[in-house]
N, CA, C, O and CB atoms as a CASP TS submission, in Angstrom:
PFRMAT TS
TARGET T0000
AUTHOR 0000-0000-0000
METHOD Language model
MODEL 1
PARENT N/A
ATOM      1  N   UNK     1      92.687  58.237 148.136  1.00  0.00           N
ATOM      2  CA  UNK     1      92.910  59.650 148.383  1.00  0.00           C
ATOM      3  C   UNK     1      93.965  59.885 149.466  1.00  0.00           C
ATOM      4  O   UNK     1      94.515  60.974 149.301  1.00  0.00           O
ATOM      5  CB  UNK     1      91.607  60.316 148.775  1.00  0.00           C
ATOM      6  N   UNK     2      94.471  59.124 150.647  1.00  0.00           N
ATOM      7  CA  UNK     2      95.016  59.561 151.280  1.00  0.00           C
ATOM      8  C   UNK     2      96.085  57.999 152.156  1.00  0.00           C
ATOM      9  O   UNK     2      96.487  57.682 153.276  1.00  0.00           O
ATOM     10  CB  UNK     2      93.948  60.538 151.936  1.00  0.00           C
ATOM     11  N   UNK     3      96.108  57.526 150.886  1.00  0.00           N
ATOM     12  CA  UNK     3      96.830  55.965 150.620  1.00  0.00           C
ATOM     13  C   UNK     3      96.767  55.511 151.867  1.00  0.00           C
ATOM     14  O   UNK     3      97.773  55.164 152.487  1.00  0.00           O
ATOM     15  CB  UNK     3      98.480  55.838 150.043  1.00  0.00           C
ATOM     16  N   UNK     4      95.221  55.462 152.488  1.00  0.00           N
ATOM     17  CA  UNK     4      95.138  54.736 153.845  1.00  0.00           C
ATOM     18  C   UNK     4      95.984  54.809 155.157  1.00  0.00           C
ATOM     19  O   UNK     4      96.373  54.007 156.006  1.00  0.00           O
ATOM     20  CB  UNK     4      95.247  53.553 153.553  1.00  0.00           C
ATOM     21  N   UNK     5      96.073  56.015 154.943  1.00  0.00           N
ATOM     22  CA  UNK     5      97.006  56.336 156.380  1.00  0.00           C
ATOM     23  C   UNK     5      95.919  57.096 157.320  1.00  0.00           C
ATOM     24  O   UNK     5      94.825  57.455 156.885  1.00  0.00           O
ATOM     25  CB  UNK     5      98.583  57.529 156.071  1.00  0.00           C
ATOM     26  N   UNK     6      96.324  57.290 158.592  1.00  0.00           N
ATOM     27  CA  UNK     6      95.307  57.721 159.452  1.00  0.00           C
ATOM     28  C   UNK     6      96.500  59.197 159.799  1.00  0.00           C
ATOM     29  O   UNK     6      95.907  60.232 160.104  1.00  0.00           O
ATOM     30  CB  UNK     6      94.736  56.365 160.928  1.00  0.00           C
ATOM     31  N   UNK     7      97.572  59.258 159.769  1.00  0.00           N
ATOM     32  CA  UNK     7      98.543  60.246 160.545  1.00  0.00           C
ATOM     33  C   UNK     7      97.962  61.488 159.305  1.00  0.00           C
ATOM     34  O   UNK     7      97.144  61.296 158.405  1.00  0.00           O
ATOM     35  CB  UNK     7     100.685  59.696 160.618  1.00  0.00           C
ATOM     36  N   UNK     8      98.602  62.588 159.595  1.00  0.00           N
ATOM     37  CA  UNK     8      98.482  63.610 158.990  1.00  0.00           C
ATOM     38  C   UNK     8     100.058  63.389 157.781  1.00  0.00           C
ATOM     39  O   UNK     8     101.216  63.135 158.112  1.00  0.00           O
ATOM     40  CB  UNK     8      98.361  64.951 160.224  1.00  0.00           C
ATOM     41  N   UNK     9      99.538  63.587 156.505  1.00  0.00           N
ATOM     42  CA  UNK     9     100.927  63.267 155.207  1.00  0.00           C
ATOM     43  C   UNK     9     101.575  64.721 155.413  1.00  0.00           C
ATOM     44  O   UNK     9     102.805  64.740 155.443  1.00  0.00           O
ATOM     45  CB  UNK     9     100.305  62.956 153.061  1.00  0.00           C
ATOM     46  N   UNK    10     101.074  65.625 155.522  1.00  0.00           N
ATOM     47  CA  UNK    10     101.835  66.805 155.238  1.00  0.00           C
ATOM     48  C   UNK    10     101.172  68.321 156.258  1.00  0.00           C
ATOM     49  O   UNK    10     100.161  69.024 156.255  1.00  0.00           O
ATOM     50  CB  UNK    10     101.672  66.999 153.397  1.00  0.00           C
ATOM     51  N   UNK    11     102.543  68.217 157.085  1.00  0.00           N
ATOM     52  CA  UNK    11     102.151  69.585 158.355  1.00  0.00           C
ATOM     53  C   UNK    11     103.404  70.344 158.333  1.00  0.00           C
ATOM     54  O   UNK    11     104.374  69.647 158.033  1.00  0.00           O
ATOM     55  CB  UNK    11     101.831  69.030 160.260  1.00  0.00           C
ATOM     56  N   UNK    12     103.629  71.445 158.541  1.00  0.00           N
ATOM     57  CA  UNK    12     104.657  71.925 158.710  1.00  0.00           C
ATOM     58  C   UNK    12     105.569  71.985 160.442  1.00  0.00           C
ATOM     59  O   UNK    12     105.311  72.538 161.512  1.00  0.00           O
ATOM     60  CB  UNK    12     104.269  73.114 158.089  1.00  0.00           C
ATOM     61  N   UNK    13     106.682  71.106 159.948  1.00  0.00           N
ATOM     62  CA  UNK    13     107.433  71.220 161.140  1.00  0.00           C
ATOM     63  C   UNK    13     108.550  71.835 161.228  1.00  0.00           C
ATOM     64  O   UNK    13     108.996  71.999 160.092  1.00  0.00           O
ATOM     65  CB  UNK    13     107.677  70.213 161.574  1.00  0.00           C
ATOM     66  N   UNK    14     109.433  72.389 162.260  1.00  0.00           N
ATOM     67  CA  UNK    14     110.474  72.832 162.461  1.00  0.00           C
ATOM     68  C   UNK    14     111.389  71.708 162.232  1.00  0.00           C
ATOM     69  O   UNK    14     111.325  70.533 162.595  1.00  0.00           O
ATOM     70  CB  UNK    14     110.498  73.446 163.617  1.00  0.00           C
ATOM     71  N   UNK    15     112.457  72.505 161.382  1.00  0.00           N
ATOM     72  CA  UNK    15     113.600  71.658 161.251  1.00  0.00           C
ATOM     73  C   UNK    15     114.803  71.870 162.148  1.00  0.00           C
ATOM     74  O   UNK    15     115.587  70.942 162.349  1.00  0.00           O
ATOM     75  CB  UNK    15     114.025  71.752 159.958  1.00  0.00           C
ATOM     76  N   UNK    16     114.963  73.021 162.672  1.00  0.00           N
ATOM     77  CA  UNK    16     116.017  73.114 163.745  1.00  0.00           C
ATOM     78  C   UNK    16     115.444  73.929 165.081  1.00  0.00           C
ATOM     79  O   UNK    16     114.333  74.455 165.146  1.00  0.00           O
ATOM     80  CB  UNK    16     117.361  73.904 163.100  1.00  0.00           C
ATOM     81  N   UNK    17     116.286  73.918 165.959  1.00  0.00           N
ATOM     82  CA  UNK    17     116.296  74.716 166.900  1.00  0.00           C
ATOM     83  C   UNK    17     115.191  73.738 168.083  1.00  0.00           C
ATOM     84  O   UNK    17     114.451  72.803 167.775  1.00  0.00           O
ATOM     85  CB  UNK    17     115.814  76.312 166.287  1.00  0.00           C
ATOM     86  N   UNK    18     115.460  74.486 169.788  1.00  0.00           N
ATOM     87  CA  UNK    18     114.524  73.647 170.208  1.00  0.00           C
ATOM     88  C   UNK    18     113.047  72.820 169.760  1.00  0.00           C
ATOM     89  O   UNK    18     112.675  71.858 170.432  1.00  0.00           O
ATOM     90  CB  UNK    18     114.369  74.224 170.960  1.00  0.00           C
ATOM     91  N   UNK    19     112.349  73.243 168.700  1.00  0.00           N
ATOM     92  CA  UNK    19     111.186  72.935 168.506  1.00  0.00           C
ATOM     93  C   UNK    19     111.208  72.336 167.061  1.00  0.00           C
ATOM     94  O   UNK    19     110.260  72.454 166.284  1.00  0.00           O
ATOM     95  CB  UNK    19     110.322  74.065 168.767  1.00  0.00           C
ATOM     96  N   UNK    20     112.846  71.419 166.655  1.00  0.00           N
ATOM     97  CA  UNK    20     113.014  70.936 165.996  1.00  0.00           C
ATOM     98  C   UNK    20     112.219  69.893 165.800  1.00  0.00           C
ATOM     99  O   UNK    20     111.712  69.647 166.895  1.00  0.00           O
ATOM    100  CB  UNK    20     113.885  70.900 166.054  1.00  0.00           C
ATOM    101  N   UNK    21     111.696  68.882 164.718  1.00  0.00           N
ATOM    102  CA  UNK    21     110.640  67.545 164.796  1.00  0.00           C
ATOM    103  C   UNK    21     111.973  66.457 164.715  1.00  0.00           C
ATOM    104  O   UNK    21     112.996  66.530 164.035  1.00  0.00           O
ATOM    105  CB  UNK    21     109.208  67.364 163.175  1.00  0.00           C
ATOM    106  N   UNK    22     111.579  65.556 165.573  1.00  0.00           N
ATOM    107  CA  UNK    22     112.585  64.661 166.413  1.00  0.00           C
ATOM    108  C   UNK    22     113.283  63.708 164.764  1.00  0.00           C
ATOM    109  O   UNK    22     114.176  62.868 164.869  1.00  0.00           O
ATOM    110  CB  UNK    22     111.453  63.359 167.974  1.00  0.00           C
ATOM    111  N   UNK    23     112.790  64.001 163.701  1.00  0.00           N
ATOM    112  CA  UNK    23     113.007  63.350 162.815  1.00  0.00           C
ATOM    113  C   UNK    23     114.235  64.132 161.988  1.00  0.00           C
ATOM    114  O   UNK    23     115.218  63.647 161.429  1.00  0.00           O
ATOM    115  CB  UNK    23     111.750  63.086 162.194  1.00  0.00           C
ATOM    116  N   UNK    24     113.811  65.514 162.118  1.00  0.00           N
ATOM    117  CA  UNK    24     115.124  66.426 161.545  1.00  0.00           C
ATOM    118  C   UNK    24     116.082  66.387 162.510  1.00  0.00           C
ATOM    119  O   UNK    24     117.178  66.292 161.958  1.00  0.00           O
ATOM    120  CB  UNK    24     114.852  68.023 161.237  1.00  0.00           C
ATOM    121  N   UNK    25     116.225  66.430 164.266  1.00  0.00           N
ATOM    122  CA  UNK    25     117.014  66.298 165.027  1.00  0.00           C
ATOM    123  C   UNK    25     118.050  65.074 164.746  1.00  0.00           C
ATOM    124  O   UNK    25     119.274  65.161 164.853  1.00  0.00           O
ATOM    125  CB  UNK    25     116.337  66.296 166.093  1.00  0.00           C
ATOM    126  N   UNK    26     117.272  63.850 164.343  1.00  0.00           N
ATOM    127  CA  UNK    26     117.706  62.539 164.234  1.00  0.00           C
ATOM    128  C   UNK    26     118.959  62.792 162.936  1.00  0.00           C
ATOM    129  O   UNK    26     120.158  62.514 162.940  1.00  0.00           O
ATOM    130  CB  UNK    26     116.267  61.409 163.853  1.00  0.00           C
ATOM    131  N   UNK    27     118.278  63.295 162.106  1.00  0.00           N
ATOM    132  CA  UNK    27     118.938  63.452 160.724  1.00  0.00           C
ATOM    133  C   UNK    27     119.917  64.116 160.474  1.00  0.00           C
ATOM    134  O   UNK    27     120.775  63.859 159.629  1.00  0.00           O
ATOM    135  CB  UNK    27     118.272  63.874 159.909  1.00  0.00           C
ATOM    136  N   UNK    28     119.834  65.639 161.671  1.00  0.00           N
ATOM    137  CA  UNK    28     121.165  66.546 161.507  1.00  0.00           C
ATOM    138  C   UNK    28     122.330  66.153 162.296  1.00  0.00           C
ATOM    139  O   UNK    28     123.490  66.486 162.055  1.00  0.00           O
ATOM    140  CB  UNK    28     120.912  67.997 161.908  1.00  0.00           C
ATOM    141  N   UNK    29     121.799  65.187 163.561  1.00  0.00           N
ATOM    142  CA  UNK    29     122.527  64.620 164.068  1.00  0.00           C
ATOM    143  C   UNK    29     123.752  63.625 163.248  1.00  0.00           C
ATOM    144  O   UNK    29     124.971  63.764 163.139  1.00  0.00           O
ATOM    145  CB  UNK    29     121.712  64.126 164.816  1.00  0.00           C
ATOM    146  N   UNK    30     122.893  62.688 162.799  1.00  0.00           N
ATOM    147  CA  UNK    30     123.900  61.491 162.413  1.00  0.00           C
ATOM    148  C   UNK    30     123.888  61.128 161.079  1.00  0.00           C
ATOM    149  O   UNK    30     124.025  59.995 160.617  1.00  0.00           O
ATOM    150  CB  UNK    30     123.631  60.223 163.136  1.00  0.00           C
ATOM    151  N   UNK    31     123.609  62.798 160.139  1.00  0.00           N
ATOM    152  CA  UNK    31     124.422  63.055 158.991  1.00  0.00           C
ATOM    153  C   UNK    31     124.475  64.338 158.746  1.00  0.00           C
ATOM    154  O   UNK    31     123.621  65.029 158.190  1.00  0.00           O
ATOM    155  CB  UNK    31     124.033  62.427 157.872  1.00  0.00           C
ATOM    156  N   UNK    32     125.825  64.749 159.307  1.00  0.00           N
ATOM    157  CA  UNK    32     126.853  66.285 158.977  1.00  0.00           C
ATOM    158  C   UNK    32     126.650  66.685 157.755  1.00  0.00           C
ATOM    159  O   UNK    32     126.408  65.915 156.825  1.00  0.00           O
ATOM    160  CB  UNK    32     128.565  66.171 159.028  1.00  0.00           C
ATOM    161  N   UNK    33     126.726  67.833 157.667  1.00  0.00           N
ATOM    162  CA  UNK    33     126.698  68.492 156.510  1.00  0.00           C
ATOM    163  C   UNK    33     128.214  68.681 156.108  1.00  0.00           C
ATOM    164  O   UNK    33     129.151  67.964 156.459  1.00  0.00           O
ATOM    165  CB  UNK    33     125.889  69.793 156.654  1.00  0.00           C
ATOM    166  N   UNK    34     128.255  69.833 155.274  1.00  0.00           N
ATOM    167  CA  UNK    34     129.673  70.095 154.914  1.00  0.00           C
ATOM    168  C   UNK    34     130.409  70.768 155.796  1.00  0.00           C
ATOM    169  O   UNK    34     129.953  71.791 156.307  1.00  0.00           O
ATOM    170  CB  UNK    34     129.803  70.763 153.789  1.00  0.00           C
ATOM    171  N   UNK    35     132.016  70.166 156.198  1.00  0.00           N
ATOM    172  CA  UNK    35     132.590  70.762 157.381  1.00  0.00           C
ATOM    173  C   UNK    35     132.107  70.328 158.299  1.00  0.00           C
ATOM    174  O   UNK    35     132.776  70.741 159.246  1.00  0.00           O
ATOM    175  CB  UNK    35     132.559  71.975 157.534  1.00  0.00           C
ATOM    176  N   UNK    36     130.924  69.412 158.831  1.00  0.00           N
ATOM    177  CA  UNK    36     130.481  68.725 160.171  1.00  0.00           C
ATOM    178  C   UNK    36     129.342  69.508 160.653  1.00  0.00           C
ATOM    179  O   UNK    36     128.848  69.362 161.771  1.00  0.00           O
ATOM    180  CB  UNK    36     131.649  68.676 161.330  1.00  0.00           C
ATOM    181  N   UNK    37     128.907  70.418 159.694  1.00  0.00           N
ATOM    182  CA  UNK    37     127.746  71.281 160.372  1.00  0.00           C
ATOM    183  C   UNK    37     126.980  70.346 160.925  1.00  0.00           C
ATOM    184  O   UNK    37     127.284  69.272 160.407  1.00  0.00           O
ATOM    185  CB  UNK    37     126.852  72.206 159.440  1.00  0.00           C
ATOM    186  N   UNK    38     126.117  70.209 161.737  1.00  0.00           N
ATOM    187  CA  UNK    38     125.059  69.518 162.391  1.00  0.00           C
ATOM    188  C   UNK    38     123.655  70.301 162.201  1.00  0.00           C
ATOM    189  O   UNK    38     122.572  69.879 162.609  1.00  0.00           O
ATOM    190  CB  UNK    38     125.439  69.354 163.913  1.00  0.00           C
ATOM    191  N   UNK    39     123.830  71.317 161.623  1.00  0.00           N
ATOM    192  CA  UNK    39     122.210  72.144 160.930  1.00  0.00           C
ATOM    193  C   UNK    39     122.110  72.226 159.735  1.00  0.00           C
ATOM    194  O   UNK    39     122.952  72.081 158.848  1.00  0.00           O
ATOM    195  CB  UNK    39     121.886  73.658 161.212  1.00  0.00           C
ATOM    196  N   UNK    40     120.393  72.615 159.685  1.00  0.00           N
ATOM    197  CA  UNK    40     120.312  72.704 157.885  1.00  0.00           C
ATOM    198  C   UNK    40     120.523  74.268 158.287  1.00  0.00           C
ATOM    199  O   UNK    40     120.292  74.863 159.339  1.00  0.00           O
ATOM    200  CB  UNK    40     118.489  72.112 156.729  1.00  0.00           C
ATOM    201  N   UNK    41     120.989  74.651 157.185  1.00  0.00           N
ATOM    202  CA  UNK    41     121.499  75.939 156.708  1.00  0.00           C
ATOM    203  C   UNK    41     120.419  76.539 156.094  1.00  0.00           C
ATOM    204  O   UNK    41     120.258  77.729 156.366  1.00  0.00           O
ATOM    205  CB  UNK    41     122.667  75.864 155.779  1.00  0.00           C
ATOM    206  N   UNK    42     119.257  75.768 154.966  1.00  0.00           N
ATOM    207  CA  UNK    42     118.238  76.245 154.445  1.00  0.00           C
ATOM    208  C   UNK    42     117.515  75.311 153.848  1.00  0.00           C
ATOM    209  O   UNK    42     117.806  74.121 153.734  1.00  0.00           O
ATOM    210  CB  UNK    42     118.500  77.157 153.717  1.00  0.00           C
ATOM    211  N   UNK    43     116.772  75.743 153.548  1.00  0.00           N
ATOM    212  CA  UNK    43     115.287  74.910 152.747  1.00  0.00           C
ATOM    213  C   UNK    43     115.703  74.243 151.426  1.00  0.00           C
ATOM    214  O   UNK    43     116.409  74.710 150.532  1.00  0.00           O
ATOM    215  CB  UNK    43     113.888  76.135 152.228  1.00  0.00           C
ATOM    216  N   UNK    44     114.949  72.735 151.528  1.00  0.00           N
ATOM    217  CA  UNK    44     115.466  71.602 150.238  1.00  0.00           C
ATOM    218  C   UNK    44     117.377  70.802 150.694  1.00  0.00           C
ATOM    219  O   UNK    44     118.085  70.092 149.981  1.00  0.00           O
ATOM    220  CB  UNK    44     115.628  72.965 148.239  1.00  0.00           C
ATOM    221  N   UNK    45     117.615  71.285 151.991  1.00  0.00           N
ATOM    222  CA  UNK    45     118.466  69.906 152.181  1.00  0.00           C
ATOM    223  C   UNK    45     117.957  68.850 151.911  1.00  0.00           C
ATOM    224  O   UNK    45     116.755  68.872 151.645  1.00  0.00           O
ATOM    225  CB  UNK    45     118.892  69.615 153.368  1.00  0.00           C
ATOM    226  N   UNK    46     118.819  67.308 151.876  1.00  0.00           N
ATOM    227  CA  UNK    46     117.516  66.510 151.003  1.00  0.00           C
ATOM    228  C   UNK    46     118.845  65.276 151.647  1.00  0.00           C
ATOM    229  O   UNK    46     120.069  65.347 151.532  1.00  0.00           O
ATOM    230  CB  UNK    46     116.985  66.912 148.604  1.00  0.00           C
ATOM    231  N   UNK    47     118.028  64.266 152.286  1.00  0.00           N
ATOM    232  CA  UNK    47     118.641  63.244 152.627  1.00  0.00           C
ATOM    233  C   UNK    47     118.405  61.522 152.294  1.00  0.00           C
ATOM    234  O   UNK    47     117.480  60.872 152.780  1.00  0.00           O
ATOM    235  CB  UNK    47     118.574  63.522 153.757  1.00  0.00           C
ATOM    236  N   UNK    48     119.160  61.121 151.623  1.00  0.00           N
ATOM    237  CA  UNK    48     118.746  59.655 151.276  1.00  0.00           C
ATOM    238  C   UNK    48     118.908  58.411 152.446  1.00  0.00           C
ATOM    239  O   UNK    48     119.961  58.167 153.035  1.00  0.00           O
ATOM    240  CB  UNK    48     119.674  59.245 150.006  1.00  0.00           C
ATOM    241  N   UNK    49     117.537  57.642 152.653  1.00  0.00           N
ATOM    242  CA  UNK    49     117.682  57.251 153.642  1.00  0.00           C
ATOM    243  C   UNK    49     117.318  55.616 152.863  1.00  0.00           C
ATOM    244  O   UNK    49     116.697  55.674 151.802  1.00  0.00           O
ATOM    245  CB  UNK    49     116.842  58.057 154.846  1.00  0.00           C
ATOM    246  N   UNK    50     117.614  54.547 153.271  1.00  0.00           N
ATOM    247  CA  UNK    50     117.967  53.425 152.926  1.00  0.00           C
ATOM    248  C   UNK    50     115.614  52.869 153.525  1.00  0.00           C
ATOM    249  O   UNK    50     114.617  53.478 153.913  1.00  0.00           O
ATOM    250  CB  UNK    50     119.944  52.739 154.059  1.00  0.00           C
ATOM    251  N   UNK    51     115.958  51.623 153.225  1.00  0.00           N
ATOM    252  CA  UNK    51     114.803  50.719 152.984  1.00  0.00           C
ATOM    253  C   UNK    51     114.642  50.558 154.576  1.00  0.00           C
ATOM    254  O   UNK    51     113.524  50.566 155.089  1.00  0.00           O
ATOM    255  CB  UNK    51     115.095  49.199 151.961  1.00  0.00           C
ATOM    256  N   UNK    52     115.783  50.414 155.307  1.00  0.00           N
ATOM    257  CA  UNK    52     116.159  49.975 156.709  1.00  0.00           C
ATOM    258  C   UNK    52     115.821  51.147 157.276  1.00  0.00           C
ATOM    259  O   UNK    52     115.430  51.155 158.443  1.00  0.00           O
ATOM    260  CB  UNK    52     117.658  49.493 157.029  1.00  0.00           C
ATOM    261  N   UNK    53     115.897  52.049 156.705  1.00  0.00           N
ATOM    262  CA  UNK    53     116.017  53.582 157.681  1.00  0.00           C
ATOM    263  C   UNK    53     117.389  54.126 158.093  1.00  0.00           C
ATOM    264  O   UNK    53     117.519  54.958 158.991  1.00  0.00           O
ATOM    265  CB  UNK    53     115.285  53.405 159.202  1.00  0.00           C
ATOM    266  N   UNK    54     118.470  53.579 157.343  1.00  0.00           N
ATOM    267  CA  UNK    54     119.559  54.136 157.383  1.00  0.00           C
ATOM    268  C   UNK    54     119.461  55.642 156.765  1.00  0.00           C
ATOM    269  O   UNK    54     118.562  56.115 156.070  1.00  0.00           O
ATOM    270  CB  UNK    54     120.466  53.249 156.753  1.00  0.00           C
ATOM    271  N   UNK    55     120.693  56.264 157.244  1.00  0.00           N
ATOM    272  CA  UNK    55     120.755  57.443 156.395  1.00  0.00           C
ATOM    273  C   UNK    55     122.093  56.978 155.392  1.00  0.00           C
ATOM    274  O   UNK    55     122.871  56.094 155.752  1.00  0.00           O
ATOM    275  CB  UNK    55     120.984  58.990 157.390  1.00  0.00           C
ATOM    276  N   UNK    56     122.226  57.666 154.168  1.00  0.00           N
ATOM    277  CA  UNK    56     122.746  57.020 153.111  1.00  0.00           C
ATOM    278  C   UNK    56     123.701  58.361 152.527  1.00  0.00           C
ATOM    279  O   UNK    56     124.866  58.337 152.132  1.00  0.00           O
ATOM    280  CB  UNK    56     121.480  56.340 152.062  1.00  0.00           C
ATOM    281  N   UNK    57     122.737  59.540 152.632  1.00  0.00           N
ATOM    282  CA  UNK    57     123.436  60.433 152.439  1.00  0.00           C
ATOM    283  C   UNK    57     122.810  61.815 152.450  1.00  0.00           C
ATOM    284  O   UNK    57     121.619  62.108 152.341  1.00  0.00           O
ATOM    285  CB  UNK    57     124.010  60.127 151.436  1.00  0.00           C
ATOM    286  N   UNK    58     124.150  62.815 152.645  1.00  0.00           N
ATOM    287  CA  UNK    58     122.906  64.219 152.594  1.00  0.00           C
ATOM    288  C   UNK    58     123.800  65.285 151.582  1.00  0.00           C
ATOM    289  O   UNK    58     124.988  65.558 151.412  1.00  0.00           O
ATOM    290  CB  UNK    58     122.513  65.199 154.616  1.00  0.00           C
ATOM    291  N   UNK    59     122.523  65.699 151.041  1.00  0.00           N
ATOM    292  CA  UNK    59     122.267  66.857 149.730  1.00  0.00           C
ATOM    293  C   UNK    59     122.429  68.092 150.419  1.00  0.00           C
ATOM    294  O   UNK    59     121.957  68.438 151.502  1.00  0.00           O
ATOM    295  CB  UNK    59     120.625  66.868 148.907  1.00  0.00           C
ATOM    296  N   UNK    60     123.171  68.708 149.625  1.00  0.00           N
ATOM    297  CA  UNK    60     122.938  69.811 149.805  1.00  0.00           C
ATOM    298  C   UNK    60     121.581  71.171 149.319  1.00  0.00           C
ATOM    299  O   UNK    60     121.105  70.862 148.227  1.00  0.00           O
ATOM    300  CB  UNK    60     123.993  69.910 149.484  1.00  0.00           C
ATOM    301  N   UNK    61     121.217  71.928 149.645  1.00  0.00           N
ATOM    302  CA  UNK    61     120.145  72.540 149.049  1.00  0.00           C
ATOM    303  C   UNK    61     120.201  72.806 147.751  1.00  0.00           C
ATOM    304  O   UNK    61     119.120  72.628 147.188  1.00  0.00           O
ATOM    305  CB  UNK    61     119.878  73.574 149.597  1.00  0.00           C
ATOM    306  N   UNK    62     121.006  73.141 147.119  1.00  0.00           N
ATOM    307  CA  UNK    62     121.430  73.450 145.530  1.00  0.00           C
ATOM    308  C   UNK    62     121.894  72.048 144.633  1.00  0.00           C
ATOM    309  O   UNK    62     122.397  72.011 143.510  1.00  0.00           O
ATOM    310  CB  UNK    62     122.881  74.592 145.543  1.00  0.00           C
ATOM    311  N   UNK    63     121.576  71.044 145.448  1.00  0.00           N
ATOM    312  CA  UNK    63     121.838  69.715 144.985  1.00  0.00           C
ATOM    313  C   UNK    63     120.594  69.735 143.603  1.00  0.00           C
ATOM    314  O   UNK    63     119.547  70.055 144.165  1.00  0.00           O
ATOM    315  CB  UNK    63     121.584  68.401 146.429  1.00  0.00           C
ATOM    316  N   UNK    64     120.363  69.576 142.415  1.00  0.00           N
ATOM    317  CA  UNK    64     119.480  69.173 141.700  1.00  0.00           C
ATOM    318  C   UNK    64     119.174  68.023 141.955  1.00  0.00           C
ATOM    319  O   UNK    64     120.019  67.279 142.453  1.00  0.00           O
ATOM    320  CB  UNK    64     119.683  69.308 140.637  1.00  0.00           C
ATOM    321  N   UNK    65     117.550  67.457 141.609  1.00  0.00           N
ATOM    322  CA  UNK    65     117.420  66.068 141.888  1.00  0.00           C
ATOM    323  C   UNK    65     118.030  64.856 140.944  1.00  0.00           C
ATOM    324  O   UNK    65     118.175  63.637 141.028  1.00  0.00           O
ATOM    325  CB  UNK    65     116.055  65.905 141.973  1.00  0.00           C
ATOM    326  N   UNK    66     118.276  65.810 140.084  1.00  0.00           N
ATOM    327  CA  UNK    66     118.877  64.632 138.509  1.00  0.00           C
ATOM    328  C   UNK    66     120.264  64.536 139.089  1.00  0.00           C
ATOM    329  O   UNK    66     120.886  63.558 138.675  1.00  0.00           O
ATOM    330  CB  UNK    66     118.953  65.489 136.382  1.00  0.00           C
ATOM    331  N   UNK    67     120.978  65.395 140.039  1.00  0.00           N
ATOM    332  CA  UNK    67     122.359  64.814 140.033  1.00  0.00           C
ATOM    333  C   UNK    67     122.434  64.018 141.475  1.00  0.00           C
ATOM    334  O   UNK    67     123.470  63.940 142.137  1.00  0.00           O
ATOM    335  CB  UNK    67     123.595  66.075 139.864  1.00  0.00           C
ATOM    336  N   UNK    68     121.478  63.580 141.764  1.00  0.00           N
ATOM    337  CA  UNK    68     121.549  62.651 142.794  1.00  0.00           C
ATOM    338  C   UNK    68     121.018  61.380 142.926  1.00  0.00           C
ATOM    339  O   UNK    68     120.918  60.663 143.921  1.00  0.00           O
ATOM    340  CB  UNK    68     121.184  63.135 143.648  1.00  0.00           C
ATOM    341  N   UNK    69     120.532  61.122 141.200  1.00  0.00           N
ATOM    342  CA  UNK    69     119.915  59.644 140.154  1.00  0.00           C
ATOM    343  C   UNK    69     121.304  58.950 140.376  1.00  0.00           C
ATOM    344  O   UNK    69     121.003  57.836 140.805  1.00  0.00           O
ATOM    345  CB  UNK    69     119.429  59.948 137.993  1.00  0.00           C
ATOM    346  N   UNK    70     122.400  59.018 140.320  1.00  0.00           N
ATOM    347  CA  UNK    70     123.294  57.993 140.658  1.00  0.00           C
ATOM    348  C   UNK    70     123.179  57.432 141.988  1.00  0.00           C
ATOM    349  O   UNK    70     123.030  56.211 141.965  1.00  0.00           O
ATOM    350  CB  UNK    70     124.549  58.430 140.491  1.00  0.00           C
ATOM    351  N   UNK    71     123.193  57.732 142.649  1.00  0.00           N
ATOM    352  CA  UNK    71     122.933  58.062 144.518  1.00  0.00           C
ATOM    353  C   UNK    71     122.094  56.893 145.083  1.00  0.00           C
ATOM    354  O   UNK    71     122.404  55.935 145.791  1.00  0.00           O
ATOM    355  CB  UNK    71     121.857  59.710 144.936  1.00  0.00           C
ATOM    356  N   UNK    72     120.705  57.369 144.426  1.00  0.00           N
ATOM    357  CA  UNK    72     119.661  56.776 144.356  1.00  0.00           C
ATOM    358  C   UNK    72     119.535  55.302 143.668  1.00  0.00           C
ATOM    359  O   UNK    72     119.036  54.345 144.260  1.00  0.00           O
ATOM    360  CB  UNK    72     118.959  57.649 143.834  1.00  0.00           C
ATOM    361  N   UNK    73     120.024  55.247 142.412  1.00  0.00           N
ATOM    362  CA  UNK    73     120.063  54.023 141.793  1.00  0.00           C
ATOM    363  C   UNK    73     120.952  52.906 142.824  1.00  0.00           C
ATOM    364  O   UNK    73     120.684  51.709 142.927  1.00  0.00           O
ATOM    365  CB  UNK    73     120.741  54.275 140.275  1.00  0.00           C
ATOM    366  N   UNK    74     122.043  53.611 143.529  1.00  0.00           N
ATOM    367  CA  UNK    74     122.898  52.348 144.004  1.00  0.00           C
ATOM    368  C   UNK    74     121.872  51.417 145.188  1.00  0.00           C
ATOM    369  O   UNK    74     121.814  50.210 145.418  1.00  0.00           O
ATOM    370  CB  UNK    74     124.552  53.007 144.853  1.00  0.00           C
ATOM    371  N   UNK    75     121.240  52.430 145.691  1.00  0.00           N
ATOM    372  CA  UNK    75     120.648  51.661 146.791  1.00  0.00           C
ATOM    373  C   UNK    75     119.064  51.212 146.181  1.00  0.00           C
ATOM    374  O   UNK    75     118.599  50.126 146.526  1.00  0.00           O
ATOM    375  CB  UNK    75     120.607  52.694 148.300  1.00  0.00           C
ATOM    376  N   UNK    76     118.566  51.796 145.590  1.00  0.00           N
ATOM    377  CA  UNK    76     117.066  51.191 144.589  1.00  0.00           C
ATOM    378  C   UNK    76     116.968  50.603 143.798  1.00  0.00           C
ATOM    379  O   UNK    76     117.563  51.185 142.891  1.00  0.00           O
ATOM    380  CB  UNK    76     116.332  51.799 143.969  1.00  0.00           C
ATOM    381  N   UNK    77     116.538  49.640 143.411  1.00  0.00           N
ATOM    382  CA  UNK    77     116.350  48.817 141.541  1.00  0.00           C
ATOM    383  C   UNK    77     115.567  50.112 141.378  1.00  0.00           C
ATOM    384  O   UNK    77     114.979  50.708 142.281  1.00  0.00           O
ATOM    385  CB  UNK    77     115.178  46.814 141.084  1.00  0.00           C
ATOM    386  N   UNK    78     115.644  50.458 140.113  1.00  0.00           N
ATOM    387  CA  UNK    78     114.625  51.480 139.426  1.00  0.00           C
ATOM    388  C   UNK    78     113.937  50.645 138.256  1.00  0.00           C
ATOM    389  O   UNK    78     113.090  51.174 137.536  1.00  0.00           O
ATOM    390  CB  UNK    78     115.449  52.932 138.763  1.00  0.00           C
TER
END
């Protein structure tokens, strides 16, 4: 039921601004959006992050998930 984790799977956190969660800070930081923005602009930015914890790449909100199956395949066996 809760694939043996003890943390909480799903809370709502802030993605920007001082009371950003240090994980979206991390993310807007050291992957720009379009033009170098350093914020999400809106809800469903979507970032591919590697096995390592790299960041790999970032979506835009209007990104569909089917057009980002190429993306995904380079860095995953599927």
């Amino acid at each position: 039921m809760n694939h043996g984790v003890t943390f909480p799977m799903f809370a709502k956190v802030n993605v920007k601004g001082k009371e950003a969660h240090p994980l979206f800070s991390y993310l807007t930081e050291n992957a720009p959006g379009v033009m170098g923005s350093k914020s999400i602009k809106w809800n469903f930015t979507k970032f591919l992050i590697d096995r390592n914890g790299n960041i790999v790449s970032r979506f835009a909100p209007k990104t569909k998930p089917l057009e980002m199956e190429e993306d995904i395949k380079n860095y995953y066996e599927v």
